[in-house]
C-alpha positions as CSV (number, residue, x, y, z in Angstrom):
1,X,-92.8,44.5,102.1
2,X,-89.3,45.1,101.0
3,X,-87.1,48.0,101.8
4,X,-87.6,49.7,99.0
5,X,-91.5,49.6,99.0
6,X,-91.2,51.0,103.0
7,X,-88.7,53.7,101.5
8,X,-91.5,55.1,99.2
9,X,-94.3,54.8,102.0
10,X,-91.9,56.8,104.2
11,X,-91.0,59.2,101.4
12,X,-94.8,60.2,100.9
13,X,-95.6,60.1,104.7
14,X,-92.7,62.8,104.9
15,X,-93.7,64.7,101.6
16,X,-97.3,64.8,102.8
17,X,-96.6,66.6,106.4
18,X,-98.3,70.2,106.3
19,X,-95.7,72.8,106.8
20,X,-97.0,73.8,110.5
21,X,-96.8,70.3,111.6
22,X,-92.9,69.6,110.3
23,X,-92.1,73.3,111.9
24,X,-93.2,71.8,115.0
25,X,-91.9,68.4,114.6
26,X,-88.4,69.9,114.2
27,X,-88.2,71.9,117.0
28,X,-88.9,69.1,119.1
29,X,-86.9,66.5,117.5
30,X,-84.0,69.4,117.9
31,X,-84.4,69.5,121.5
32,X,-84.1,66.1,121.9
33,X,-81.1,66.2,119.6
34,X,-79.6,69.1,122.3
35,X,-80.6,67.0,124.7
36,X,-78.5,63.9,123.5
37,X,-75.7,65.8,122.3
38,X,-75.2,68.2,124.7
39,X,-71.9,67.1,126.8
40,X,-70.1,66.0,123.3
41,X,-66.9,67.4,122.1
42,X,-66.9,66.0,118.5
43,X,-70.0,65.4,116.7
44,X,-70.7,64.7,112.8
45,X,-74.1,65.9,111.7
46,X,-75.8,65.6,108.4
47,X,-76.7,69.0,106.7
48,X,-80.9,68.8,105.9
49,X,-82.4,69.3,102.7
50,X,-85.8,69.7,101.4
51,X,-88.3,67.0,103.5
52,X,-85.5,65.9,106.2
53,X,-85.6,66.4,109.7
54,X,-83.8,70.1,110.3
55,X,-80.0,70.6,110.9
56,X,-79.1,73.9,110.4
57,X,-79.9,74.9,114.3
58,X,-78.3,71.7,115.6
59,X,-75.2,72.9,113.8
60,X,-75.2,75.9,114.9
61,X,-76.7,75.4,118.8
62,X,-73.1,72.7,118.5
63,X,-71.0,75.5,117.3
64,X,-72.2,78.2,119.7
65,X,-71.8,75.5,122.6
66,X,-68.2,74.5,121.8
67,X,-68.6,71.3,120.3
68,X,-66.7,70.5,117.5
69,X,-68.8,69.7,114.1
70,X,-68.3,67.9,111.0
71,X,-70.2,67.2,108.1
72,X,-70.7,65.5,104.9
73,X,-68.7,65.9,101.6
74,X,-69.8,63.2,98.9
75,X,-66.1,62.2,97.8
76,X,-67.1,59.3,95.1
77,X,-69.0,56.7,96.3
78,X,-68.3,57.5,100.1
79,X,-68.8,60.5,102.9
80,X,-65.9,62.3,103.8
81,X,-66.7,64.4,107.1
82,X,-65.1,67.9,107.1
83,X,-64.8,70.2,109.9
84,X,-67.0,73.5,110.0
85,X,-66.6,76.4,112.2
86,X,-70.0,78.1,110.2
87,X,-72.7,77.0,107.7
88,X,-71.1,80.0,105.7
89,X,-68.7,77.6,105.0
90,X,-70.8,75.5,103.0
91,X,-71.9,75.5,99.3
92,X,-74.4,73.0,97.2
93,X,-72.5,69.6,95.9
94,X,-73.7,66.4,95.2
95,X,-77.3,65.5,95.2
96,X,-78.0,69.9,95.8
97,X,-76.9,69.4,99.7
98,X,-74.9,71.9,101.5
99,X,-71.5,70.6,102.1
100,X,-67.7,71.9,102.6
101,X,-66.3,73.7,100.0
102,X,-62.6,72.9,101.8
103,X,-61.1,71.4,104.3
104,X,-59.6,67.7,104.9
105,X,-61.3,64.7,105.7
106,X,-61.6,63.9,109.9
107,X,-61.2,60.3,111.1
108,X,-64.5,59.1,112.2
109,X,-63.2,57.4,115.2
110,X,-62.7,60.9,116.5
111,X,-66.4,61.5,116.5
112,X,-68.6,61.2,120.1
113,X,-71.9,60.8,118.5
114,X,-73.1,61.4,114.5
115,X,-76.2,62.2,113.7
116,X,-78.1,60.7,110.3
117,X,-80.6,61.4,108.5
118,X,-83.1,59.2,108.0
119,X,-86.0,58.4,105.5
120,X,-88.0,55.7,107.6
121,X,-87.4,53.1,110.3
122,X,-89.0,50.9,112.6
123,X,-89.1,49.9,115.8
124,X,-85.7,47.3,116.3
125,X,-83.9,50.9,114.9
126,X,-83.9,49.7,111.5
127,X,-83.0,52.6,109.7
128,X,-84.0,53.7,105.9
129,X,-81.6,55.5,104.0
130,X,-81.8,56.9,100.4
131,X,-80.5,53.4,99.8
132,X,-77.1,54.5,98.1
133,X,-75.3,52.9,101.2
134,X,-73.4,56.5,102.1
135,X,-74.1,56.6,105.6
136,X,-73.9,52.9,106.3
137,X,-70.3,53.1,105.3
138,X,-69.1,55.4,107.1
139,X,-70.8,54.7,110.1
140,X,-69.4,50.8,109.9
141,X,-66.0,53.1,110.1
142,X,-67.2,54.6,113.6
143,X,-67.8,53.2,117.4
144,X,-69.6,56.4,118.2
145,X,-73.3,56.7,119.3
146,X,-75.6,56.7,115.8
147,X,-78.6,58.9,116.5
148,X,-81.2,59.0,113.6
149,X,-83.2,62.0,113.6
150,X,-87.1,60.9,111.8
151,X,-90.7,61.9,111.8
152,X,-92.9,59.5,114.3
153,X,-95.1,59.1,111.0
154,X,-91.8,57.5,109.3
155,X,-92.0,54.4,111.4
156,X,-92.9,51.5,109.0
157,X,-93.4,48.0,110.0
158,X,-90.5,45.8,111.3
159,X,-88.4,44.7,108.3
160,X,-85.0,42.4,107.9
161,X,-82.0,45.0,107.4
162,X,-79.4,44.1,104.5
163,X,-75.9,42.7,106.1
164,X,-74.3,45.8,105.6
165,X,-76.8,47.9,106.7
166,X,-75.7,50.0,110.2
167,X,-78.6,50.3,113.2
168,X,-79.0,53.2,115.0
169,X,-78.3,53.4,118.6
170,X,-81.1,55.4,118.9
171,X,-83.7,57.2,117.0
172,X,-85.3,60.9,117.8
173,X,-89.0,62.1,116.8
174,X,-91.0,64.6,117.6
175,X,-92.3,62.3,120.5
176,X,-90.2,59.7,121.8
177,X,-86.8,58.0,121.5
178,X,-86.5,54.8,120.6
């Protein structure tokens, strides 16, 4: 199968989670997020929406702990990562996520560790975006530890990745790291 075909099996595995099981999922993918994140300074970390893996706690667990957080601003065709100090700080943008309202753009070689969203994967750490290419870009721009944050029922079969697609160093689910 192509990447595109796995991106839709993914999509419905995530769409067809019952709400009990994705509240439970998140918490423990969270901890394990804590878990990986926790002796960071500077840390970029997507803002969730709808079916993704939850953020909002992450961000704030970070924020509370004293470690530096930046998120995503669509600018064009590309991510700029703006610095937070509260998800108060954030209003709907591009695609309906939560992103900066303000602030200027951080150099991503400043970041410890940035943490993606992602739609499928398998098990080489193959990740599935939305397929726009937003994340792979700015993580090619980055030498920081990539940590994908996925459902366990989002791992599809191994697949080639596209020459400019980015691995993750590691990916978090509800029940293992890989």
């Amino acid at each position: 199968m192509n990447k595109n075909q796995l991106r839709e099996i993914a999509l419905k595995k995530r769409r067809d989670l019952n709400q009990e099981l994705r509240n439970e999922s998140d918490l423990a993918i969270q901890k394990h997020a804590y878990d990986k994140i926790r002796n960071r300074k500077f840390v970029g970390i997507y803002v969730s929406k709808s079916e993704e893996v939850k953020t909002h706690d992450l961000i704030e667990w970070c924020l509370n702990a004293q470690i530096r957080v930046a998120v995503p601003k669509v600018n064009g065709k590309k991510l700029d990562f703006i610095e937070i100090h509260s998800l108060n700080e954030l209003k709907k943008g591009a695609f309906g996520i939560l992103e900066p309202v303000e602030g200027e753009a951080v150099d991503l070689a400043l970041f410890d560790a940035m943490v993606v969203p992602v739609v499928g994967f398998d098990s080489l750490r193959h990740r599935i975006g939305y397929g726009g290419g937003y994340y792979d870009s700015a993580l090619d721009k980055t030498n920081c530890e990539k940590i994908g944050l996925a459902y366990a029922q989002t791992q599809v079969e191994n697949f080639l990745s596209d020459p400019h697609d980015i691995n993750m160093d590691v990916i978090l689910t509800e029940y293992t790291e890989f």
